[in-house]
ROMINU-673893 format. One record per residue (C-alpha): residue in one letter; x, y, z. Coordinates in Angstrom, 3 decimals. Example, Ala and Ser with C-alpha at 12.3 -4.5 7.8 and 13.67 -1.06 7.14 Angstrom:
BEGIN
 type       c1       c2       c3
    a   12.300   -4.500    7.800
    s   13.670   -1.060    7.140
This chain:
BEGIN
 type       c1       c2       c3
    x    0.000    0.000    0.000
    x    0.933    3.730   -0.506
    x    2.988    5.542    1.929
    x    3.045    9.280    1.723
    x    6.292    9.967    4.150
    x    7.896   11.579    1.507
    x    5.446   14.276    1.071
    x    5.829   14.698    5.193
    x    6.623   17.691    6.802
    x    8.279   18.210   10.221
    x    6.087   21.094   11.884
    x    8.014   23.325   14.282
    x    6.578   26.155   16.617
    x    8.999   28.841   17.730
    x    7.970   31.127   20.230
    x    4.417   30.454   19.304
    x    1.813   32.608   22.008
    x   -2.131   32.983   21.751
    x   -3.584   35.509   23.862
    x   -7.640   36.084   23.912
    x   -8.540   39.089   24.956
    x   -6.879   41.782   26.306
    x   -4.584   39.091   28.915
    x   -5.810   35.663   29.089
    x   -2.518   33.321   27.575
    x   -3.849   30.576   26.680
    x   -0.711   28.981   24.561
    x    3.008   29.775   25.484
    x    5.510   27.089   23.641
    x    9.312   28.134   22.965
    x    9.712   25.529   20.494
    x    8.474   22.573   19.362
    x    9.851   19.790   16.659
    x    7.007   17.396   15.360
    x    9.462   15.238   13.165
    x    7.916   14.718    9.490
    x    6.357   10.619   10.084
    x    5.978   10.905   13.634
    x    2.979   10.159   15.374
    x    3.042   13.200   18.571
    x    0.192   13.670   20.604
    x   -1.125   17.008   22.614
    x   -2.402   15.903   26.056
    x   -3.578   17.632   29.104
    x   -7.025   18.504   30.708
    x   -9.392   20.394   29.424
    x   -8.539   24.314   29.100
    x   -5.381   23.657   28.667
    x   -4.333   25.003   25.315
    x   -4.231   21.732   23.155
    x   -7.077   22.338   21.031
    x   -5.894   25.793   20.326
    x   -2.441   24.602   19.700
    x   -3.906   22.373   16.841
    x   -5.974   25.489   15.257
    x   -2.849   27.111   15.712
    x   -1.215   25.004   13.586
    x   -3.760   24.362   10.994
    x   -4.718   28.463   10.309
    x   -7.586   28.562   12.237
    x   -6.396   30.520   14.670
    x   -3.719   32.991   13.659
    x   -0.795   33.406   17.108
    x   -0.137   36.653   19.030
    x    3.759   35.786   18.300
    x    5.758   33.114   16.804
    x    6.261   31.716   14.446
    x    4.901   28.190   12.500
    x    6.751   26.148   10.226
    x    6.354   22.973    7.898
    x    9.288   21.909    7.005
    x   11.706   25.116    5.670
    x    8.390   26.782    4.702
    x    7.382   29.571    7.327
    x    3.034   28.814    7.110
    x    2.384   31.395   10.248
    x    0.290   33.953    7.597
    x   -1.112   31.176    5.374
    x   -4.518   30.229    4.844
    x   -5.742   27.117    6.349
    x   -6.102   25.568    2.508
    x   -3.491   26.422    1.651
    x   -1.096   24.685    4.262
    x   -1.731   21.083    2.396
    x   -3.074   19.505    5.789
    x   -5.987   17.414    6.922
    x   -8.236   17.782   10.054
    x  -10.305   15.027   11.504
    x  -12.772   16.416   13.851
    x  -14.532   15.063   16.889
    x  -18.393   15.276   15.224
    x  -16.801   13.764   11.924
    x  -18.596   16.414   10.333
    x  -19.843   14.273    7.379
    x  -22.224   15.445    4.412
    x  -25.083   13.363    5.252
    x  -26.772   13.592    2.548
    x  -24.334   12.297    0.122
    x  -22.878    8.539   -0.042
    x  -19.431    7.892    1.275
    x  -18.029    7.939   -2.166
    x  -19.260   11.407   -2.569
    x  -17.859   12.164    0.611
    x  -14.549   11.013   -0.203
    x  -14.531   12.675   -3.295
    x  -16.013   15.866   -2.542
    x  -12.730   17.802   -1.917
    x  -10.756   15.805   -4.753
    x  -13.560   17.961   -7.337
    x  -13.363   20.845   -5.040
    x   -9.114   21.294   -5.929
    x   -9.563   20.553   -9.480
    x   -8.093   16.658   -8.634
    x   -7.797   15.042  -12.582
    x  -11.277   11.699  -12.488
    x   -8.180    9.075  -12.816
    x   -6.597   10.365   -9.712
    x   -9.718   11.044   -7.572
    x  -10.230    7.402   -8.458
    x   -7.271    6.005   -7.495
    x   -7.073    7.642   -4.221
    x  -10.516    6.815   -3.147
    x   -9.909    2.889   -3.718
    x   -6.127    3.057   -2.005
    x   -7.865    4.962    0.837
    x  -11.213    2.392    1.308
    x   -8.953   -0.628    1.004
    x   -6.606    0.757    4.011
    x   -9.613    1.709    5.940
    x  -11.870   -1.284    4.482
    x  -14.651    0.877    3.686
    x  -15.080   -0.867   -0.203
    x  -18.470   -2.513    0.695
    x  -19.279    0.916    2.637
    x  -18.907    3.359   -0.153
    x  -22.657    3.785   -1.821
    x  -24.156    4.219    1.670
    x  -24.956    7.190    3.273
    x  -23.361    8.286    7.104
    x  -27.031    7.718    8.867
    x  -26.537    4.225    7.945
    x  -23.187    3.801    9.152
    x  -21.899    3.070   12.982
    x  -20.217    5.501   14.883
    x  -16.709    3.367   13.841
    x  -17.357    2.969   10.288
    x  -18.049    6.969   10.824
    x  -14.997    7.441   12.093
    x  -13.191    5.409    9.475
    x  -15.104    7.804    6.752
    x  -13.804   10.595    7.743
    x  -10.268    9.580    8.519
    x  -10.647    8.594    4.321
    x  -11.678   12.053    3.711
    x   -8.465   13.063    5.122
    x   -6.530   10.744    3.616
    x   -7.073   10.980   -0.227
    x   -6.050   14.750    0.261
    x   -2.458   13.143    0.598
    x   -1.583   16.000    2.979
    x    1.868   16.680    4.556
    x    0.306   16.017    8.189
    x   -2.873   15.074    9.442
    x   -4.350   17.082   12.477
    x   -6.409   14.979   14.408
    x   -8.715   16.479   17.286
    x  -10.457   14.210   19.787
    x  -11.604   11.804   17.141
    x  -12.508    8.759   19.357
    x  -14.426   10.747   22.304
    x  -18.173   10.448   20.719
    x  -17.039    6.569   20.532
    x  -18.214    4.201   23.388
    x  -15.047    1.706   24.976
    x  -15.317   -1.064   22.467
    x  -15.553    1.322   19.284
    x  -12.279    3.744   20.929
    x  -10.368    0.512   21.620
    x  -11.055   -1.025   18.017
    x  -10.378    2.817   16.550
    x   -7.368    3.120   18.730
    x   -5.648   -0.124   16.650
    x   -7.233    1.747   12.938
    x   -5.250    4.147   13.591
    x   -1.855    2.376   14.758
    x   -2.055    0.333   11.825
    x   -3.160    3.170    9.483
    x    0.257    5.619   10.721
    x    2.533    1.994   10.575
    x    0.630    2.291    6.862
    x    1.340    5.389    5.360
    x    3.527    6.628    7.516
    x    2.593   10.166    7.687
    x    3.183   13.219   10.227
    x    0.059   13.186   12.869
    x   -0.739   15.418   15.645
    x   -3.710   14.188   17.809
    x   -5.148   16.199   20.603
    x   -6.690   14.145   23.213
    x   -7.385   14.180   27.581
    x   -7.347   10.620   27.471
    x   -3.667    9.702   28.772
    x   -4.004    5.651   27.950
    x   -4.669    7.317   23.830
    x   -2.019    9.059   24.306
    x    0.589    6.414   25.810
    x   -0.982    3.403   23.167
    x   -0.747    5.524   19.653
    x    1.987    8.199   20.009
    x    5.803    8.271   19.328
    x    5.824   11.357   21.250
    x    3.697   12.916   23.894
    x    3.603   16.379   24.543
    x    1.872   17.041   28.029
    x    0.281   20.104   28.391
    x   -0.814   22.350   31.312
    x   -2.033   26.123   31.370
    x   -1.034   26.507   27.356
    x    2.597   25.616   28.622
    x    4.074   22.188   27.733
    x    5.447   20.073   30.924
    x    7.387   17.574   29.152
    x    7.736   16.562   25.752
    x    9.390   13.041   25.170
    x    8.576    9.415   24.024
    x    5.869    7.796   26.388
    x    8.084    5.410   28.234
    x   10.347    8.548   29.120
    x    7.414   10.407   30.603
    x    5.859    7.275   32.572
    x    9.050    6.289   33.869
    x   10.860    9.865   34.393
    x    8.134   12.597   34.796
    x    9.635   16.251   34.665
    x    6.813   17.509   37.026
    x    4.573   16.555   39.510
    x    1.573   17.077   37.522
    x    3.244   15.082   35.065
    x    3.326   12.223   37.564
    x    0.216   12.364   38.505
    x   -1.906   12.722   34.845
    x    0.267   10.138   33.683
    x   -0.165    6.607   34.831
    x   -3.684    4.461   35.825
    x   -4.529    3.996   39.105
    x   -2.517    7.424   40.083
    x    0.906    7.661   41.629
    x    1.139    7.920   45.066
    x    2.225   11.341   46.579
    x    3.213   11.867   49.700
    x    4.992   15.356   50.861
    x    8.109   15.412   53.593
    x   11.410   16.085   53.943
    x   14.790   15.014   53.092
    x   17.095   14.308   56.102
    x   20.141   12.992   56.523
    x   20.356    9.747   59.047
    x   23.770    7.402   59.971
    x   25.362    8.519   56.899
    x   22.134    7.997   54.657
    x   19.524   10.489   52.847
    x   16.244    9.399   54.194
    x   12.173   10.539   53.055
    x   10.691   11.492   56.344
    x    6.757   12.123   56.655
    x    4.112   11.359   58.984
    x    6.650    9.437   61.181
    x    7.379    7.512   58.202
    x   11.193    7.171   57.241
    x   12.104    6.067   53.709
    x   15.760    5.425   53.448
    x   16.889    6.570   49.538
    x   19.119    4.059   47.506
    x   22.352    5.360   45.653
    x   20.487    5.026   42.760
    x   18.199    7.482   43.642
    x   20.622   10.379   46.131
    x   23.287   10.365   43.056
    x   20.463   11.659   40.905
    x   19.642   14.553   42.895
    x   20.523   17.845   41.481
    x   22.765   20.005   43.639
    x   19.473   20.402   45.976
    x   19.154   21.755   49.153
    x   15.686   22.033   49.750
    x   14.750   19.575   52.385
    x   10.950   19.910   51.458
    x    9.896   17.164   48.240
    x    6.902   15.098   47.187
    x    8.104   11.577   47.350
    x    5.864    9.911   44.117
    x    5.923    5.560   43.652
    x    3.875    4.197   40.833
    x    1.595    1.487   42.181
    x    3.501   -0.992   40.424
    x    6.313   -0.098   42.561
    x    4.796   -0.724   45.885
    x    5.667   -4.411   46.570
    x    3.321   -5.987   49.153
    x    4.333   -9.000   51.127
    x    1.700  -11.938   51.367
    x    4.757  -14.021   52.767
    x    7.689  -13.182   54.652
    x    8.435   -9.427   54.936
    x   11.869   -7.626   54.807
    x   12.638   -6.087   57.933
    x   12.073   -2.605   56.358
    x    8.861   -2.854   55.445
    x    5.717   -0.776   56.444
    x    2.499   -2.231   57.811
    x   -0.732   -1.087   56.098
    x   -4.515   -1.889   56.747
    x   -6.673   -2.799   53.711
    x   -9.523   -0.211   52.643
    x  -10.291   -1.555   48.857
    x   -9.963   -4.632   46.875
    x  -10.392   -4.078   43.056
    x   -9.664   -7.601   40.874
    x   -9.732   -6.751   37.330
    x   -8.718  -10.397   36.050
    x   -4.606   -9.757   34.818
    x   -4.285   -7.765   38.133
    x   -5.117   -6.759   41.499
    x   -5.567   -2.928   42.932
    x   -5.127   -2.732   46.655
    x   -5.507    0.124   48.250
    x   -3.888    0.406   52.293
    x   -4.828    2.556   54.654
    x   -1.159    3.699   56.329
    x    0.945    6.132   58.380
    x    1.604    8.064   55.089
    x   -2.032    7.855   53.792
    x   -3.319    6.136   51.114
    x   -1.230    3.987   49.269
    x   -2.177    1.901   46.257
    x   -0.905   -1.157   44.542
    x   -0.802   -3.225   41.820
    x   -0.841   -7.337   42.440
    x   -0.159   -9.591   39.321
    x   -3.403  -11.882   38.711
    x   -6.807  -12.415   41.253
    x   -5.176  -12.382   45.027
    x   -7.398  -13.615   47.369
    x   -6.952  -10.675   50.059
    x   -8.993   -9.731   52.633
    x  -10.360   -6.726   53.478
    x   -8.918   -4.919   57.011
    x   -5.758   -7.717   56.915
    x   -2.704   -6.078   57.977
    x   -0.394   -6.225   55.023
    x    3.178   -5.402   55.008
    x    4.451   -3.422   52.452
    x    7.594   -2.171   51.061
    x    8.804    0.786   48.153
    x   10.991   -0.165   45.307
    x   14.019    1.645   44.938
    x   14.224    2.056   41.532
    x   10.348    3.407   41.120
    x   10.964    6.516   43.294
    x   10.589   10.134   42.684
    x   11.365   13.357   44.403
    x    9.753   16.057   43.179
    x    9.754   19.875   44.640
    x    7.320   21.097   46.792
    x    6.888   24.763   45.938
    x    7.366   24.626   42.375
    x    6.770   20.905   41.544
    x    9.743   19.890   39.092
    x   11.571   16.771   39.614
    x   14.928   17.037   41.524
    x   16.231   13.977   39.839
    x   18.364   13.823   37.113
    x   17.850   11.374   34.278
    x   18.479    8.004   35.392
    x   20.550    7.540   31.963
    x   22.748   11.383   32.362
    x   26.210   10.380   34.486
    x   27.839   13.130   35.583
    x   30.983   13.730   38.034
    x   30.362   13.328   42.468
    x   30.181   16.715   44.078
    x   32.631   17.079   46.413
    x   30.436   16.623   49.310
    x   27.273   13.766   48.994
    x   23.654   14.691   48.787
    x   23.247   13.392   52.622
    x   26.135   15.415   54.247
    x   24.829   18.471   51.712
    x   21.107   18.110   53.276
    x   22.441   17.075   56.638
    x   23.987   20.723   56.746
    x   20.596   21.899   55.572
    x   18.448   20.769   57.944
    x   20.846   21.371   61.251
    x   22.295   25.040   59.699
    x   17.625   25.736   58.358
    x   19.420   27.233   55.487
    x   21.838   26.430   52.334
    x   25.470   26.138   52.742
């Protein structure tokens, strides 16, 4: 089948800003590479500049400053048609009173596109999307997938240099976003062209993209490949959009104890591995967020290490492949993850123990992560992170 990566364009945004009204920002990004092929996704809650970003890009919306580019060619003053890109929109926004083929076709005749070569795009984009028995109906006899699928086609034979795709699957129910979800895997890994979807829903985001751009008050908190984000969030709020159930949060401080850099809170002391202490970043604020993904909460139905923490069972959730287990604790609530159907019982005292390797530090005030990449070596300060904090906390200020 066709591929159209070589008509591809990266899209860059530099210095891009949209104000409404006299002061409300509602996008602020200092640049931005989507690479031409790539797959990137817009995430965040609602209000938080996504949507907009994608108008942005496609000429709807013209930016306060910045500037927008597709590959070398600056596109911040062009119309929408004429920046050779495709939107897919959440209402599908289909003729209905014309057939699928007519929808298909209808902007092939509407840019002067030669009979031959309306034809052949139409039957390379219903064989990708299997719409061939589909094409002589009309949408108000089609489901809400094969819907979907339609209009994804009407994007397609446009052969545009990126598609722009906004909330497509939310008017879907689970089944249809789930089978939609793997369309559109399959149709990227087809033709291999430059999308940018715009979507709340993180487990969208995490399945389809190459790249994830979280967004949060127009501003964008971390921009990486989804394994990079899961496993090293840049921000708290990162942390905690990212990831079903939530990570756990707990605030404290950092204190030094026998040589060792220890989480304190609650009563509660967490000693922190090497792993984690020669990641911190020259800091010398004793006050963090301590985050562990569920996963990384190990509970002991046997034998328990002689660090572990005792916790009181408040909710049992089996979901078939896995367990949640929620504990009631010194530290609060703290949730879990159990391979396969665990027959625990509710109010049993459970021990429980963190993983070293799943834990995050974030700061308090401002809510960035104080740890370096786990994969960025750099030289020993002179002085360890527990002596450094030690001084901290005795001296209440930074030495």
């Amino acid at each position: 089948m066709a591929k159209l990566v070589g008509r591809s364009a990266n899209v860059r945004l530099e210095g891009i800003q949209k104000v409404f009204g006299k002061d409300t920002l509602v996008v602020d990004i200092d640049d931005m590479l989507i690479p031409a092929g790539e797959f990137v996704t817009l995430l965040g809650p609602s209000g938080c500049g996504k949507t907009t970003t994608l108008k942005l890009i496609a000429g709807l919306e013209q930016p306060t400053r910045g500037a927008i580019y597709f590959g070398d060619r600056r596109v911040t003053d062009v119309a929408p048609g004429s920046r050779d890109i495709a939107m897919v929109f959440q209402n599908y926004a289909l003729y209905p009173h014309m057939t699928v083929r007519a929808n298909l076709e209808y902007g092939l005749k509407k840019h002067k596109v030669p009979g031959n070569e309306r034809q052949r795009r139409i039957t390379w984009a219903s064989e990708v999307l299997q719409l061939e028995r589909l094409l002589q109906r009309k949408p108000r006899e089609l489901s809400g997938g094969q819907q979907q699928r339609v209009a994804l086609g009407r994007a397609m034979v446009r052969e545009p240099k990126a598609f722009l795709l906004d909330e497509p699957l939310s008017n879907l129910d689970a089944r249809l976003r789930l089978l939609m979800r793997s369309e559109l895997i399959r149709l990227h890994h087809t033709i291999e062209t430059t999308m940018i979807y715009v979507t709340h829903d993180q487990v969208e985001a995490m399945s389809m993209s190459q790249r994830i751009a979280v967004m949060r008050d127009g501003r964008i908190q971390q921009y990486d490949r989804p394994e990079v984000i899961y496993h090293c969030p840049a921000t708290r709020f990162v942390a905690s959009f990212i990831g079903s159930p939530g990570i756990n949060l707990y605030e404290g401080e950092l204190v030094s104890q026998a040589g060792a850099l220890h989480f304190q809170a609650r009563g509660v002391s967490v000693p922190l591995p090497a792993s984690v202490t020669d990641r911190l970043v020259d800091w010398l604020e004793p006050r963090v967020v301590l985050g562990v993904r569920p996963e990384n909460v190990l509970l002991h139905l046997g034998s328990a290490p002689p660090e572990a923490f005792i916790g009181r069972v408040t909710v049992v959730e089996s979901l078939g492949p896995e367990t949640i287990v929620t504990l009631d604790t010194e530290l609060g609530d703290v949730t879990t993850r159990v391979r396969g159907m665990q027959p625990i019982d509710f109010d049993a005292q459970i021990p429980f123990s963190f993983e070293s390797s799943g834990l995050h530090l974030f700061d308090a005030a401002a809510g960035h992560s104080v740890l370096r990449p786990a994969s960025t070596t750099v030289a020993r300060t002179a002085r360890p992170p527990a002596e450094r904090l030690s001084s901290l906390v005795s001296q209440g200020r930074a030495d």
